[in-house]
One Martini backbone bead per residue (centre of mass of N, CA, C, O) as a GRO file, in nm:
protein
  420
    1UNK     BB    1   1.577   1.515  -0.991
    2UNK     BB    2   1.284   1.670  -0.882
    3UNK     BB    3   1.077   1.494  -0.626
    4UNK     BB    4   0.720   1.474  -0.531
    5UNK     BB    5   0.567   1.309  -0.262
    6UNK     BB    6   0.187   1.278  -0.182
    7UNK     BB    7   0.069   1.187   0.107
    8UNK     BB    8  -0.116   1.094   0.393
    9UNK     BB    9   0.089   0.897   0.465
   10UNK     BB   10   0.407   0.788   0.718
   11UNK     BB   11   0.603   0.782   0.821
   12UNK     BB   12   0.567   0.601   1.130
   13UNK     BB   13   0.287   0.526   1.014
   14UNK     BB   14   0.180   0.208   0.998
   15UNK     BB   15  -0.158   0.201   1.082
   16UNK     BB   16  -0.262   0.206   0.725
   17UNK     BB   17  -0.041  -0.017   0.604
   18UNK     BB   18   0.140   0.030   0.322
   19UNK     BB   19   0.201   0.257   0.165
   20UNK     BB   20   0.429   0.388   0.380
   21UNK     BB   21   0.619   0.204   0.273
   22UNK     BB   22   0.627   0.199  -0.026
   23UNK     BB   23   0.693   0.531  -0.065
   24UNK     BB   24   0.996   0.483   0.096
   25UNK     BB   25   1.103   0.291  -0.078
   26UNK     BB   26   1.118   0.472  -0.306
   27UNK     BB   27   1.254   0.726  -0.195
   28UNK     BB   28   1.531   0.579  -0.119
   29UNK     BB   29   1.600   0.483  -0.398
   30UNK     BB   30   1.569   0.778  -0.544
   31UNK     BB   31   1.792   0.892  -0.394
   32UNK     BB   32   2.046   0.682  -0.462
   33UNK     BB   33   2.037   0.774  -0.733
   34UNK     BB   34   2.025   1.108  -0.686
   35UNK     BB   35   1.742   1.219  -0.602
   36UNK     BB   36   1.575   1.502  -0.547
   37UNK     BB   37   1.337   1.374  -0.232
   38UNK     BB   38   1.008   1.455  -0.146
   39UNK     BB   39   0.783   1.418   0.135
   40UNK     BB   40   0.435   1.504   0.166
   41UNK     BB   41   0.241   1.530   0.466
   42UNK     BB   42   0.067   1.433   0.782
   43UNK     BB   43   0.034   1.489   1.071
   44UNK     BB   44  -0.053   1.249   1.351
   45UNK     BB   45   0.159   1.308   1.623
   46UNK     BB   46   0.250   1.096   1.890
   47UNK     BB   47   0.116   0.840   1.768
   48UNK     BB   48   0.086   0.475   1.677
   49UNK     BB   49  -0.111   0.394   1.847
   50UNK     BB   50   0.129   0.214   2.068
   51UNK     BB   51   0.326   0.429   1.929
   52UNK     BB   52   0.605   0.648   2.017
   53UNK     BB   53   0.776   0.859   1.872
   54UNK     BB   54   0.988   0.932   2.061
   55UNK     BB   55   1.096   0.595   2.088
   56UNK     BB   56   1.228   0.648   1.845
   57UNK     BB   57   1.578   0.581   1.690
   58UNK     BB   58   1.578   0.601   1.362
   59UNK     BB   59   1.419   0.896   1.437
   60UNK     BB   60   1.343   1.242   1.344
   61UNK     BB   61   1.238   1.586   1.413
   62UNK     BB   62   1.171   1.923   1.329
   63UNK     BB   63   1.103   2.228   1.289
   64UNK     BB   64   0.915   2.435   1.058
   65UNK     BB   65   0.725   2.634   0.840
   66UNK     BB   66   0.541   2.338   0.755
   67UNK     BB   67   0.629   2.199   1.077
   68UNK     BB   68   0.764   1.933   1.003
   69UNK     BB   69   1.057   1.761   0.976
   70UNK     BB   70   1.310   1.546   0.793
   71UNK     BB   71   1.529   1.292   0.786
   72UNK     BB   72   1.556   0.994   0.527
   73UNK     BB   73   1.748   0.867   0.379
   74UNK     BB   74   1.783   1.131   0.166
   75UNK     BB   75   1.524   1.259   0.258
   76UNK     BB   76   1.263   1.465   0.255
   77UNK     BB   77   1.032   1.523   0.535
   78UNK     BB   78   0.697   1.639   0.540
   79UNK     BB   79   0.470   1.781   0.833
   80UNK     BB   80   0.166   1.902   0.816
   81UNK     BB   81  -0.076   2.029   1.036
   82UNK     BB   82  -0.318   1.921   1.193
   83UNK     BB   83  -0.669   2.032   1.241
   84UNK     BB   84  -0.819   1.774   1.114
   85UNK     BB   85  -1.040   1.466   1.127
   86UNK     BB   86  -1.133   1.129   0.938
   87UNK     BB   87  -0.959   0.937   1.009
   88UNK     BB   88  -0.754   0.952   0.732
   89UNK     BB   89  -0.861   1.236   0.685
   90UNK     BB   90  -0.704   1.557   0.659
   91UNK     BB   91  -0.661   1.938   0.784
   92UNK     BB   92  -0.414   2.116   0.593
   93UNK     BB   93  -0.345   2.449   0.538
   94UNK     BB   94  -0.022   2.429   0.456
   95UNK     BB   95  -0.071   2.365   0.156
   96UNK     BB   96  -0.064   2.605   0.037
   97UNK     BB   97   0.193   2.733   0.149
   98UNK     BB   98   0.367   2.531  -0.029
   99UNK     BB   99   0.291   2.543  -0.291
  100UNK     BB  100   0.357   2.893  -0.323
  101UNK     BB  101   0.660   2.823  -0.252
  102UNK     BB  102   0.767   2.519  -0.367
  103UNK     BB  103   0.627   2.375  -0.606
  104UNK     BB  104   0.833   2.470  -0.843
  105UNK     BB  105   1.093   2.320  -0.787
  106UNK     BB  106   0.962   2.091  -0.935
  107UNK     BB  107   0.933   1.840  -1.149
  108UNK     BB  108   0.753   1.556  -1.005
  109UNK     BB  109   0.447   1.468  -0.916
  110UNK     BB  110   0.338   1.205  -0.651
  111UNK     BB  111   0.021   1.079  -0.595
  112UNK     BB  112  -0.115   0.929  -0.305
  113UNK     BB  113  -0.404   0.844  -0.354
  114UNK     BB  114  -0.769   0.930  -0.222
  115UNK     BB  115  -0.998   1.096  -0.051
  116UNK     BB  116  -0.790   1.360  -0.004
  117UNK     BB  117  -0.682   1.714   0.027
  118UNK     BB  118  -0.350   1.733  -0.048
  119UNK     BB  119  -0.368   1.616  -0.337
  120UNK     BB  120  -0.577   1.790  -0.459
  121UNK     BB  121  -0.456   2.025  -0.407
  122UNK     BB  122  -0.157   1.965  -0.556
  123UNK     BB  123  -0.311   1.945  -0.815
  124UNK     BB  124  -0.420   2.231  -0.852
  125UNK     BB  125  -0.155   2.326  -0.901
  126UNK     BB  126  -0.021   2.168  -1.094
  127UNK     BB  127  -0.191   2.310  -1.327
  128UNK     BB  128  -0.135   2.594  -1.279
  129UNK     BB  129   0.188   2.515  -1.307
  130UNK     BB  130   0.275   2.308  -1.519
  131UNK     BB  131   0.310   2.033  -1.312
  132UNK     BB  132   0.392   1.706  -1.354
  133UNK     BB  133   0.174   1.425  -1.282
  134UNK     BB  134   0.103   1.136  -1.071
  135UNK     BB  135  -0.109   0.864  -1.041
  136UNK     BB  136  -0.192   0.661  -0.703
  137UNK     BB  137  -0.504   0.506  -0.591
  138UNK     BB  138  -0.424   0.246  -0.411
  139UNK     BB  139  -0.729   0.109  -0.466
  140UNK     BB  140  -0.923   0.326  -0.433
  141UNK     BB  141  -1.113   0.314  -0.724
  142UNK     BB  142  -1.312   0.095  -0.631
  143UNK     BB  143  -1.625  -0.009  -0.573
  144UNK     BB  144  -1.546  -0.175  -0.286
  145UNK     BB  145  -1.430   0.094  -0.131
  146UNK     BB  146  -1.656   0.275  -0.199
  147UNK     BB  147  -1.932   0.397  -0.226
  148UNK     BB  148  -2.122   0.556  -0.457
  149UNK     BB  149  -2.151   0.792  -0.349
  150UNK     BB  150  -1.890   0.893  -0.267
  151UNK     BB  151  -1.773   0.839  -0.554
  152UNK     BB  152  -1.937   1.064  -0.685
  153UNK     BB  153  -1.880   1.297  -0.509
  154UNK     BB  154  -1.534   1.286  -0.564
  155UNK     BB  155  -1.575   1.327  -0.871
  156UNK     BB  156  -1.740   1.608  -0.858
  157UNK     BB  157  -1.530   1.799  -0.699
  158UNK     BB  158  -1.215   1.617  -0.789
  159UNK     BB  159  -1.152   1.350  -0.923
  160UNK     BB  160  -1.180   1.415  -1.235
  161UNK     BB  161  -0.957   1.672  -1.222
  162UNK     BB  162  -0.740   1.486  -1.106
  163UNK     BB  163  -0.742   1.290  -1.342
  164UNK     BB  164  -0.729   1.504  -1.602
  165UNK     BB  165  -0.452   1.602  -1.537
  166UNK     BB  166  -0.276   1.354  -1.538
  167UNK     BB  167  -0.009   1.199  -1.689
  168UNK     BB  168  -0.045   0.972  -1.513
  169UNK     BB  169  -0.144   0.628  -1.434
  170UNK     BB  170  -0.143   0.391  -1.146
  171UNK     BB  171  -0.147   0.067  -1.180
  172UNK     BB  172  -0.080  -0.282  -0.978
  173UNK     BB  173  -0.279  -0.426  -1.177
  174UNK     BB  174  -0.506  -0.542  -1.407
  175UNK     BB  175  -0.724  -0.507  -1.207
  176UNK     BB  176  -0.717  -0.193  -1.152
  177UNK     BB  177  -0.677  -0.125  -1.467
  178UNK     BB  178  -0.962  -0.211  -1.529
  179UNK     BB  179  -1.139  -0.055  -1.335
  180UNK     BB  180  -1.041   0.250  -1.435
  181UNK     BB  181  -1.171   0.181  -1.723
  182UNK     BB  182  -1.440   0.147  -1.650
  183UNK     BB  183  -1.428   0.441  -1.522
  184UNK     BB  184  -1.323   0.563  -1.781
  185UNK     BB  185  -1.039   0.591  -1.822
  186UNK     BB  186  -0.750   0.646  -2.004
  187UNK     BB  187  -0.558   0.408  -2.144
  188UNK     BB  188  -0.334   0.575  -2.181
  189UNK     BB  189  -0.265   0.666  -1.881
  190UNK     BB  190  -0.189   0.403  -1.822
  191UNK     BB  191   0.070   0.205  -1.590
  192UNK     BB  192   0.198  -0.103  -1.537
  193UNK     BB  193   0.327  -0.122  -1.157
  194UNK     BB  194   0.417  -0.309  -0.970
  195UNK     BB  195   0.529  -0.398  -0.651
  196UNK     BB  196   0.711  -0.415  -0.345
  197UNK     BB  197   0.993  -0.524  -0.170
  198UNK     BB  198   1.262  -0.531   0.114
  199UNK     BB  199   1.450  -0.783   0.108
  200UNK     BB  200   1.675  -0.661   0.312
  201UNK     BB  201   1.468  -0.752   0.555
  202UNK     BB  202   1.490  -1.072   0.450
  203UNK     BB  203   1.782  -1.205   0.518
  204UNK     BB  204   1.746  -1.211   0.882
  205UNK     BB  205   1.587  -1.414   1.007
  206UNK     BB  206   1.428  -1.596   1.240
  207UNK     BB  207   1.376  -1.773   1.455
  208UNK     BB  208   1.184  -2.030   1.534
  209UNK     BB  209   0.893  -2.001   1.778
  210UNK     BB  210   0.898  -1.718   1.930
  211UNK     BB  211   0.620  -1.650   1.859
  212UNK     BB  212   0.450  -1.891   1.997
  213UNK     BB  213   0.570  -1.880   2.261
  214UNK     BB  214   0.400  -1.614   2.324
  215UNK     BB  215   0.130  -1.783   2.276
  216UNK     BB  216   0.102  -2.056   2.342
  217UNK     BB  217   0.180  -2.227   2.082
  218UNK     BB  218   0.256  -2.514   1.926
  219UNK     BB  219   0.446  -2.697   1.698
  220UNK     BB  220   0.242  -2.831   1.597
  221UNK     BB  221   0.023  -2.636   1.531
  222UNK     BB  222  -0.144  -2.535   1.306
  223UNK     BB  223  -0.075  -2.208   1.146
  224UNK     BB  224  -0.255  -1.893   1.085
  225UNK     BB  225  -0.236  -1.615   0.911
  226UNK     BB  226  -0.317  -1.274   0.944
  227UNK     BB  227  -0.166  -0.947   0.786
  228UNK     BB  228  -0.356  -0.657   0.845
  229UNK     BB  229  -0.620  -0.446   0.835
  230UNK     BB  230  -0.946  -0.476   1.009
  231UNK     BB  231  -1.081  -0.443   0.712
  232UNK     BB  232  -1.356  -0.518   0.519
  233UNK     BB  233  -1.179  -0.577   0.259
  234UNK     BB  234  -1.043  -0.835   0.392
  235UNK     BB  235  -1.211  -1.072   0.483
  236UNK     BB  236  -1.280  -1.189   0.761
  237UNK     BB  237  -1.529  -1.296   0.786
  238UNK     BB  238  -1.459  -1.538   0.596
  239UNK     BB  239  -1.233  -1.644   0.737
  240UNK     BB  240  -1.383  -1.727   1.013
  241UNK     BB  241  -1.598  -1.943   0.903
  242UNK     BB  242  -1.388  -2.121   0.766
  243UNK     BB  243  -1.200  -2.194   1.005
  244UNK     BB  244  -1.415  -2.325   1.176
  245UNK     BB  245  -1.420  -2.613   0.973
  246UNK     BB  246  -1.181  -2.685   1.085
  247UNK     BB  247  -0.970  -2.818   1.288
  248UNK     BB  248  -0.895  -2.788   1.626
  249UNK     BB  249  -0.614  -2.755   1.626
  250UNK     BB  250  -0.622  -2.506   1.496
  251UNK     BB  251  -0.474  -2.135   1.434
  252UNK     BB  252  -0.529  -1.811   1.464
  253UNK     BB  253  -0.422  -1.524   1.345
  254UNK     BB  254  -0.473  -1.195   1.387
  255UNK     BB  255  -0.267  -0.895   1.265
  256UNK     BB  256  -0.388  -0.559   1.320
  257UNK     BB  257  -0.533  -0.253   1.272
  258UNK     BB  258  -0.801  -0.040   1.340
  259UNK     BB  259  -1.018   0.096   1.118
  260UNK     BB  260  -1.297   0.151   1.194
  261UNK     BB  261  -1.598   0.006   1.050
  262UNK     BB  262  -1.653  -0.271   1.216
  263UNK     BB  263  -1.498  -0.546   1.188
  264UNK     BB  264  -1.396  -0.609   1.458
  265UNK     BB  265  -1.694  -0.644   1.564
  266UNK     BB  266  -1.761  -0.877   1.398
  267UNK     BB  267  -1.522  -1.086   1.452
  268UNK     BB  268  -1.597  -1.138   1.722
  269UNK     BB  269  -1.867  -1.238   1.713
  270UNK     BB  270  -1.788  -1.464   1.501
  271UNK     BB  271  -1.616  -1.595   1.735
  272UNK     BB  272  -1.833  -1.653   1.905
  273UNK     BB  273  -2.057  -1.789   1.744
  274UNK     BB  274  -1.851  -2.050   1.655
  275UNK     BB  275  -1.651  -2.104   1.930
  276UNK     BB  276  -1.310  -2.011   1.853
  277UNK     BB  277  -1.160  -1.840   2.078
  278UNK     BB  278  -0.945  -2.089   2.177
  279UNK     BB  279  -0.835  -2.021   1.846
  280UNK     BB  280  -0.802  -1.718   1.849
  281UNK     BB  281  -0.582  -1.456   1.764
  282UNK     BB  282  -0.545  -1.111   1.860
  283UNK     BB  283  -0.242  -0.880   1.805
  284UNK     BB  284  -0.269  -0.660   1.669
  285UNK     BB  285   0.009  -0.544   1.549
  286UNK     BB  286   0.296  -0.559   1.350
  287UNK     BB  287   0.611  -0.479   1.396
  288UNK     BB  288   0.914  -0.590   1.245
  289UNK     BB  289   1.009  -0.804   1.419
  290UNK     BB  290   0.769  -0.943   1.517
  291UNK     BB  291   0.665  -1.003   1.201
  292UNK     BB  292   0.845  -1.184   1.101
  293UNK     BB  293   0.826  -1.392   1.321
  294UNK     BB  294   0.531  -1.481   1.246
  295UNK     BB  295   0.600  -1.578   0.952
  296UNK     BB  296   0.808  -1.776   1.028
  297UNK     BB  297   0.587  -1.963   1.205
  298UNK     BB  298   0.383  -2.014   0.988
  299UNK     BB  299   0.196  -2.236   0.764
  300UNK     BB  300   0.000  -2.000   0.664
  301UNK     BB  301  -0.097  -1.722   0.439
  302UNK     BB  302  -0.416  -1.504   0.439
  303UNK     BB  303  -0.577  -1.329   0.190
  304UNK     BB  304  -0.961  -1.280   0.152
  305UNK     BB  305  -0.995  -1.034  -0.026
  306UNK     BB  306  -1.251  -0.830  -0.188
  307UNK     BB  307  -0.993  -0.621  -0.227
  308UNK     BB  308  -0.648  -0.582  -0.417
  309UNK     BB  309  -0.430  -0.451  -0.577
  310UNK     BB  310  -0.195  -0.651  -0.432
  311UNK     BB  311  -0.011  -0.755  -0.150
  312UNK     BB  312   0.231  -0.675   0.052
  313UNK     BB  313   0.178  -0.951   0.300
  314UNK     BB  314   0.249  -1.160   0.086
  315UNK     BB  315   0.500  -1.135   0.001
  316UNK     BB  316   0.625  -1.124   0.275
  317UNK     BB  317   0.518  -1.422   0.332
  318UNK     BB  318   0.727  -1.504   0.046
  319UNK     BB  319   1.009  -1.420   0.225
  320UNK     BB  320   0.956  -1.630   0.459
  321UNK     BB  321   0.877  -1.891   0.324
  322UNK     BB  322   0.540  -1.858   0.339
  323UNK     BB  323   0.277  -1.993   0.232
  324UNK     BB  324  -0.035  -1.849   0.015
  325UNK     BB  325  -0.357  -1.735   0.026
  326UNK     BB  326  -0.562  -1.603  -0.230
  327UNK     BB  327  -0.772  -1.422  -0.394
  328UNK     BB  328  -0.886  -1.347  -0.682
  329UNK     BB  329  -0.916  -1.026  -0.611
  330UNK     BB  330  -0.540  -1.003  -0.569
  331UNK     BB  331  -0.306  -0.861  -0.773
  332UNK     BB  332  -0.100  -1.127  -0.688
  333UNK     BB  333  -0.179  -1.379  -0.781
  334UNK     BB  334  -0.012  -1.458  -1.077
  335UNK     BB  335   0.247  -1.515  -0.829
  336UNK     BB  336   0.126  -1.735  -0.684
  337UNK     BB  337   0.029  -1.950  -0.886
  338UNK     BB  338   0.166  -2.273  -0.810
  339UNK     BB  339   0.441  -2.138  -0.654
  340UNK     BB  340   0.357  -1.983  -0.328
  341UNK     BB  341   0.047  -2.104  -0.372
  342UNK     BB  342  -0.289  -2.001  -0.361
  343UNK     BB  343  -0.591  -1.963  -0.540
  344UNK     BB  344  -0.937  -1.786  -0.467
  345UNK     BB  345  -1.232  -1.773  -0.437
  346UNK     BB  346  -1.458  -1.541  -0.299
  347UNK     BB  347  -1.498  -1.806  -0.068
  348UNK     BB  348  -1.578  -1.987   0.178
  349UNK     BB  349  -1.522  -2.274   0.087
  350UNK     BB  350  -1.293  -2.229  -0.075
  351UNK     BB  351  -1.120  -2.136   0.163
  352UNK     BB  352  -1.133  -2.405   0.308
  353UNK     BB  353  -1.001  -2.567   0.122
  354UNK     BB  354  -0.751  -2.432   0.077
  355UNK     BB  355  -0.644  -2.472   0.360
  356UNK     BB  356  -0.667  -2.775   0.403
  357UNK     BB  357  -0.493  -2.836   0.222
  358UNK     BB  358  -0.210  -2.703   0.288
  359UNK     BB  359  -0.198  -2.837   0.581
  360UNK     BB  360  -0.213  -3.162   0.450
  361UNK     BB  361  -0.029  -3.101   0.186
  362UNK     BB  362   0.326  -3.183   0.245
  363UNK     BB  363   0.425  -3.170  -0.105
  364UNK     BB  364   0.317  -2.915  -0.142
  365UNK     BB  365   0.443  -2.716   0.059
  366UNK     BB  366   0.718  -2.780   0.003
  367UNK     BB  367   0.690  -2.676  -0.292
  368UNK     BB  368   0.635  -2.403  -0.235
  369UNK     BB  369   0.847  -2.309  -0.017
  370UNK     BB  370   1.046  -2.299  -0.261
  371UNK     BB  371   0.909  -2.103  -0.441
  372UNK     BB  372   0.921  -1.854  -0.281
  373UNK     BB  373   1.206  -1.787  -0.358
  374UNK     BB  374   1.149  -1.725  -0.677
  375UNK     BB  375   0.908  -1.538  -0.581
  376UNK     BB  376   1.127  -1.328  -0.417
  377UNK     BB  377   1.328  -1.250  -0.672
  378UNK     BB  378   1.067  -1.065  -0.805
  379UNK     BB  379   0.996  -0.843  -0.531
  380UNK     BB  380   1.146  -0.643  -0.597
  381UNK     BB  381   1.245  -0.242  -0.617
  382UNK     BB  382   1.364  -0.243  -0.855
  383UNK     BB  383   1.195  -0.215  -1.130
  384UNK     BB  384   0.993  -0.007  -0.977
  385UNK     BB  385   1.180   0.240  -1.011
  386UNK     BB  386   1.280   0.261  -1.287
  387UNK     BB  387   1.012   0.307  -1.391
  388UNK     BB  388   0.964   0.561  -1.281
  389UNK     BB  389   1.209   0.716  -1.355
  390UNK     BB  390   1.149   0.714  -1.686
  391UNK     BB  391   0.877   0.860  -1.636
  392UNK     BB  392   0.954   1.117  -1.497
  393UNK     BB  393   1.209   1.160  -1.758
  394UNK     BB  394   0.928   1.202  -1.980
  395UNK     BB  395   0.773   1.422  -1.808
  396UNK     BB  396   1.021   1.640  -1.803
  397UNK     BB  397   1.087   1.653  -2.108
  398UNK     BB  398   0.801   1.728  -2.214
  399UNK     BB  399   0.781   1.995  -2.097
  400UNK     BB  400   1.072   2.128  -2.228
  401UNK     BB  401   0.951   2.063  -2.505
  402UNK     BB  402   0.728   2.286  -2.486
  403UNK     BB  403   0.868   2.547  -2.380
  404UNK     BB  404   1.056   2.522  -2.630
  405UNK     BB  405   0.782   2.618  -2.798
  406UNK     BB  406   0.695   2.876  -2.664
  407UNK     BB  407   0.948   3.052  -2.692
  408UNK     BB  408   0.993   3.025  -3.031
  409UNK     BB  409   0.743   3.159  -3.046
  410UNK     BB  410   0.610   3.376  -3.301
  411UNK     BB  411   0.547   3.586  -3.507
  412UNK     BB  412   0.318   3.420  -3.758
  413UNK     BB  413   0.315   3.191  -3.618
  414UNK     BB  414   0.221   2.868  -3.535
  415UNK     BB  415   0.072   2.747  -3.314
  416UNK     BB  416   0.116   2.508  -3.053
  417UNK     BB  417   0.031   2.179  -2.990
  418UNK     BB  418  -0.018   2.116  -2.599
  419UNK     BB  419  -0.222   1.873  -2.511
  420UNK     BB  420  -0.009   1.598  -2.591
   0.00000   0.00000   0.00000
């Protein structure tokens, strides 16, 4: 098959969170298959944070008509110039041209994320030309991730029409699915596909120690992770709370790129505030071998998030061995319940509580620590791969076996009925 996978971020920027990873892991997969596929995206720049992209040994880029070009391990990757942008959404008029020259190429498109323009532009063509496509919220479509006024006006203008044009619709957990549901979505086109992550990754572990030596925390210190975006939705305010009533031993790391929402300097505020500025360390993004360092270091990686659609930052946690807490609005959770961690209301006492148990009870730990092993071996991206695959190819199917029923029909004949 011909697959367009349409996201608004892409490797290697990496400091938007999960997605530009999540994307490549399929789109690599995909392409392993046997499948061409294209990723279309919007170019971010000449840095993402603090890296260069000159920098990069494992990637490069090259001029095309549609902006830069890329190869990456048998992936076609389009990045559209950018005229503008605000936070996250940007202003790429070269997807007009794309869609009119390249979109009919492709047998099913799937766009990641909402509330960006080349996805919306990208599905009103795909409308245009009766190619069918999949939406994938990204879990941006709950209540607690957008305003009600941003949302309302969001579906007003572009999002009604972009959820009812698409031919399947992903939640990756039972709560986004819900969130969908309640939101109106027609429960017949959504598609239940849990997240995965790339074991690959996690096969050479680094060795313990490295990652407290460079910030100078000792080995008996208690340490807590956080990793990922700091923004709002993580909950990072009740982090910081909670952590506070912690024994004066432990140690928190915070790491991750600011969302600019204003949580950074929440959380600055809220650590000066209690107290605990000289245990707790916020250490920017952290990727590659860095991260690994870090997840291997801690005694306990805690996910605090007031919305997840899933959670790939704990599943990375429980790839290297290190128990995890998160809450029960995460939809990790199930996975985590009991096997690799433990699971909590979104509530600072709560929070309290789970880290405190976690740290002090050594056969609670010793025992999640192993369940790891087996909870990590079924977070692999060979499942929802496949269900992908599946996916595209009835949905491939189903458009050929309209056509003939188009191409077929005579004077005479009646219509064949087309909108099911």
């Amino acid at each position: 098959m011909r697959i367009l996978k349409i996201t608004q971020t892409y490797y290697p920027y990496l400091s938007k969170g999960g997605p530009p990873a999540k994307v490549r892991a399929i789109a690599k997969a995909l392409a392993g298959r046997g499948h061409e596929v294209t990723v279309l995206t919007a170019d971010r720049g000449e840095t993402d944070g603090e890296t260069k992209l000159a920098d990069l040994t494992d990637w490069s880029r090259s001029p095309s008509a549609w902006g830069w070009e890329a190869q990456d391990h048998g992936v076609e990757t389009v990045y559209l110039p950018t005229m503008r942008n605000y936070r996250a959404t940007t202003v790429n008029p070269r997807i007009l041209r794309f869609c009119t020259r390249r979109l009919r190429e492709y047998d099913v498109v799937h766009i990641y994320g909402l509330y960006d323009l080349i996805g919306s532009t990208a599905g009103w063509f795909c409308r245009r030309y009766g190619i069918p496509y999949v939406l994938e919220p990204l879990g941006m479509f709950g209540s607690k991730v957008r305003s009600r006024q941003k949302k309302r006006l969001y579906r007003k203008l572009v999002g009604d029409s972009l959820f009812k044009g698409a031919n399947a619709i992903i939640a990756t957990s039972e709560t986004e699915r819900d969130e969908l549901i309640e939101g109106g979505i027609a429960a017949a086109k959504i598609v239940l596909r849990r997240n995965g992550i790339d074991l690959s990754e996690f096969e050479s572990l680094p060795a313990r120690g490295a990652f407290r030596a460079k910030l100078g925390i000792r080995e008996q210190t208690p340490l807590i992770l956080f990793l990922g975006r700091l923004s709002f939705i993580k909950g990072l305010d009740l982090l910081v709370k909670a952590f506070a009533r912690l024994d004066a031993e432990t140690h928190l790391v915070i790491a991750g790129p600011d969302d600019f929402d204003g949580c950074a300097q929440t959380v600055r505020k809220l650590i000066e505030e209690f107290g605990v500025g000289n245990r707790v360390t916020l250490t920017g993004p952290l990727y590659g071998k860095a991260k690994l360092e870090a997840l291997v270091d801690a005694d306990l990686f805690v996910l605090p998030s007031r919305y997840e659609s899933f959670g790939n930052a704990a599943a990375e946690s429980i790839a290297c061995g290190t128990p995890v807490l998160v809450t029960d609005q995460c939809g990790i959770a199930p996975l985590v319940e009991g096997k690799a961690g433990l699971v909590v209301p979104y509530d600072v006492e709560a929070l309290h509580r789970g880290m405190k148990r976690l740290l002090e009870d050594e056969v609670l730990s010793v025992q999640l620590r192993a369940g790891c092993a087996e909870v990590a071996g079924g977070l692999s991206w060979e499942e929802p791969v496949a269900a992908m695959e599946t996916l595209y190819a009835s949905l491939q199917s189903a458009v050929g076996s309209r056509q003939s029923a188009v191409s077929s029909f005579g004077a005479g004949d009646r219509r064949p009925d087309l909108r099911h």
